[in-house]
C-alpha positions as a Markdown table, in Angstrom:
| # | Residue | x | y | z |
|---|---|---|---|---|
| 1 | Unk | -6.7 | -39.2 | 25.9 |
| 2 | Unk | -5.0 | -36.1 | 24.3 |
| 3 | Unk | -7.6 | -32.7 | 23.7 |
| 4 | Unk | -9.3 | -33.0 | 26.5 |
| 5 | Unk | -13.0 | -34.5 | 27.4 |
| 6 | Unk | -16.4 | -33.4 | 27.2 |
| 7 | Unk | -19.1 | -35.3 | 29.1 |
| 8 | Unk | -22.6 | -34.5 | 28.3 |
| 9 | Unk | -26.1 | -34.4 | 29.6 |
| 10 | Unk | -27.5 | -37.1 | 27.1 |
| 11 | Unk | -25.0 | -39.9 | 28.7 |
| 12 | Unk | -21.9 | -39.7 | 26.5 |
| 13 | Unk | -18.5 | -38.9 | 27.4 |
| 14 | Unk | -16.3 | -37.8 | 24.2 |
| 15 | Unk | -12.3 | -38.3 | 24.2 |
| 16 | Unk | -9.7 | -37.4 | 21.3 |
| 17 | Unk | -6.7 | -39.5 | 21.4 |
| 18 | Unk | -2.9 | -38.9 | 19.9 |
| 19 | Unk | -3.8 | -42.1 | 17.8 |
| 20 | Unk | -6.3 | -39.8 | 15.8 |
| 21 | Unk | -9.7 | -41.3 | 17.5 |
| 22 | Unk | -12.7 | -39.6 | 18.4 |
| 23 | Unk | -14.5 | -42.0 | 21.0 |
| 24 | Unk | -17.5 | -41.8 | 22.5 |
| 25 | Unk | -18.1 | -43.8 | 26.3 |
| 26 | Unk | -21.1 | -44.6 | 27.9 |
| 27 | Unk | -21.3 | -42.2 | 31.3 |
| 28 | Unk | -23.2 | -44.9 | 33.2 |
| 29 | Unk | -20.5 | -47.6 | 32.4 |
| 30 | Unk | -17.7 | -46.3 | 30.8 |
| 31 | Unk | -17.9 | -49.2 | 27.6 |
| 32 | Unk | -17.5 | -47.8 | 24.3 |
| 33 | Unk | -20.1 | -46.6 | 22.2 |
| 34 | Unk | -18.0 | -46.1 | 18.8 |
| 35 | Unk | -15.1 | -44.8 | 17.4 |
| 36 | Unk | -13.7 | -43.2 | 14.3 |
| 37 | Unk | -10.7 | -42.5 | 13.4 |
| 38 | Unk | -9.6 | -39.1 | 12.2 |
| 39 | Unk | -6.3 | -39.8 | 10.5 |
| 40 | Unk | -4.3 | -37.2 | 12.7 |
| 41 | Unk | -4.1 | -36.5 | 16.6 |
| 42 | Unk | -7.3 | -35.0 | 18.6 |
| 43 | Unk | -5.5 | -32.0 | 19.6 |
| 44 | Unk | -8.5 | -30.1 | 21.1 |
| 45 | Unk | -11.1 | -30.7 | 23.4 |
| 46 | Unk | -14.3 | -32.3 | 22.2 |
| 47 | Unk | -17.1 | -29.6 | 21.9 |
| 48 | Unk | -21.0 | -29.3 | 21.8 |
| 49 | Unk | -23.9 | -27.2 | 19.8 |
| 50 | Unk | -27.4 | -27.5 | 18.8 |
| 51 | Unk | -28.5 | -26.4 | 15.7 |
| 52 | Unk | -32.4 | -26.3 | 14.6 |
| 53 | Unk | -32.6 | -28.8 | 17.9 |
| 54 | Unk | -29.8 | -31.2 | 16.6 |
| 55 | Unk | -27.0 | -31.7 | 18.8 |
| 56 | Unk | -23.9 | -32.3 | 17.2 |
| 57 | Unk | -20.1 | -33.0 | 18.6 |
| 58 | Unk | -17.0 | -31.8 | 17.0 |
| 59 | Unk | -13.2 | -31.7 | 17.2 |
| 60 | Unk | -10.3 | -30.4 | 16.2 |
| 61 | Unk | -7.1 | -32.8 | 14.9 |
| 62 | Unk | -3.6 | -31.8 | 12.9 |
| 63 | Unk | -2.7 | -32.4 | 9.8 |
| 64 | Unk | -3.9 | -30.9 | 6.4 |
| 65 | Unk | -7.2 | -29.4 | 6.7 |
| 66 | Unk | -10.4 | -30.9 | 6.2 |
| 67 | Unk | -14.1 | -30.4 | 7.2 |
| 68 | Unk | -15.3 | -34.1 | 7.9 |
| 69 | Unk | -19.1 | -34.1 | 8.4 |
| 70 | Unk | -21.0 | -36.5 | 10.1 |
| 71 | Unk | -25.0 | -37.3 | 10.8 |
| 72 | Unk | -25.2 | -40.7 | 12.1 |
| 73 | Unk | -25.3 | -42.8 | 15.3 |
| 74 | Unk | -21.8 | -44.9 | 13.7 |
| 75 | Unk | -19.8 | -42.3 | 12.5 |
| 76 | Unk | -19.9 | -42.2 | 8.9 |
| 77 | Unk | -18.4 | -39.7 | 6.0 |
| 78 | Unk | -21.5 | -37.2 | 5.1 |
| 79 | Unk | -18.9 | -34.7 | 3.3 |
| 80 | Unk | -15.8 | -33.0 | 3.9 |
| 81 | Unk | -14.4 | -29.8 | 2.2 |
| 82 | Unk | -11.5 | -28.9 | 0.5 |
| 83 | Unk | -8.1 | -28.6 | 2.1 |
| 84 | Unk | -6.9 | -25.2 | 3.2 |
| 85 | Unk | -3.4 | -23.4 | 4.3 |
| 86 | Unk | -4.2 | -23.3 | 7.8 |
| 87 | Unk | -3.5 | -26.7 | 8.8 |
| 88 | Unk | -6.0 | -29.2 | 10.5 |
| 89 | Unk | -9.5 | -30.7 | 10.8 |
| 90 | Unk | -12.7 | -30.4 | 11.9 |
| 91 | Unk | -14.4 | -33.2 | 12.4 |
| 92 | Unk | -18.2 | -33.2 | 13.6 |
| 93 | Unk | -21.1 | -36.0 | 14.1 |
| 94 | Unk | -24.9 | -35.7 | 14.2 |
| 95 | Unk | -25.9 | -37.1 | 17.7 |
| 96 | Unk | -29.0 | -39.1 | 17.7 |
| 97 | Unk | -32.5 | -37.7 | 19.1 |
């Protein structure tokens, strides 16, 4: 674990690591649900929103900046945006209902 750890309502436990992974763990159990690798080290905490009633997770990692975009129960690539000068990534999945 590096940014920190966010443990929500809906049984999930989210933890960024220095090896670039976002992974999600089961509250009850603590066996993982998936992973994805980000490329660059999970320097911030995992966060949580709602938008339009879908929850989403999201992180920040180093590195060249990117917008990585995700809407699926395995994370997978939706979109990303084009690098900026500030450094970084954000990297957010779609939770499922």
């Amino acid at each position: 674990m590096w940014g920190g750890v966010l443990s929500t309502g809906g049984g999930a436990t989210f933890v960024g690591t220095w090896e670039g992974k976002l992974v999600a763990l089961d509250n009850t159990n603590g066996k993982q649900l998936w992973n994805f690798q980000i490329g660059t080290p999970v320097t911030g905490p995992p966060i949580t929103y709602s938008v339009g009633g879908k929850q989403y997770v999201a992180a920040i990692a180093g590195g060249k900046t990117r917008a990585l975009i995700f809407a699926a129960k395995e994370p997978k690539l939706a979109g990303h945006m084009p690098k900026t000068p500030l450094g970084g990534i954000l990297a957010v999945f779609g939770l499922p209902d």
